[in-house]
C-alpha positions, 0 to 999 in steps of 0.5 A: 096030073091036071094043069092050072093057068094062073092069072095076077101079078105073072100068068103062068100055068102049073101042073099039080096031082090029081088029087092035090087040094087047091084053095084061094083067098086073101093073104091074111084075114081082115083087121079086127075092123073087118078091112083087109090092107092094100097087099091083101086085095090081090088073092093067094092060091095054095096047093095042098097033097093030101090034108092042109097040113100039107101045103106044097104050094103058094102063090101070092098075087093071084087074081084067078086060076082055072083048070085047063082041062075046062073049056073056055071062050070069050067073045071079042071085038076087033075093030079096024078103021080110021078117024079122019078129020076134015077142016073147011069154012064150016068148021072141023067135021070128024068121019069115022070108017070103022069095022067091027067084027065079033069072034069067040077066042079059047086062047085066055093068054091071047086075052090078056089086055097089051101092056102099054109101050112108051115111045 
């Protein structure tokens, strides 16, 4: 068995045989304009067993998979500090104490991009 992640609409990851059949593409094919709709931008992965007469998989919503078995690893920034605003006869001045630090992260899930909050 090997092991998917699967990133889009949900992050999930799912095992499938190893010699399971996986393809990825639109929903549906282009209008006869060649133009897909909105629903079709995001991608479709299908898993087949054997032949593509035998699908046993589908995931609407993807926007990108891979293989965990594959080594991976995304450099990012980490940022600290503070803007600090100082206001005098001159004026308003800004000062920025910042720090940035680069590292190379494996974890894809810690990657993903904070949903927003609302207060």
């Amino acid at each position: 068995m090997k092991q998917l992640l699967v990133f889009g609409d949900k992050i999930f990851k799912i095992s499938i045989p190893d010699d399971a059949k996986v393809t990825y593409g639109p929903w549906s094919p282009p209008t006869k304009k060649g133009h897909w709709d909105e629903g079709s931008k995001a991608g479709t992965l299908r898993i087949y067993q054997g032949t593509k007469d035998n699908i046993i998989a589908c995931f609407a919503g993807v926007t990108g998979f891979r293989d965990l078995t594959m080594d991976y690893a995304e450099q990012i920034i980490k940022e600290e500090g503070a803007t600090i605003w100082k206001d005098d006869e001159k004026g308003y001045v800004r000062e920025d104490k910042i720090k940035r630090d680069k590292e190379w992260m494996n974890d894809p899930l810690l990657l993903e991009k904070p949903k927003k909050t609302r207060k």
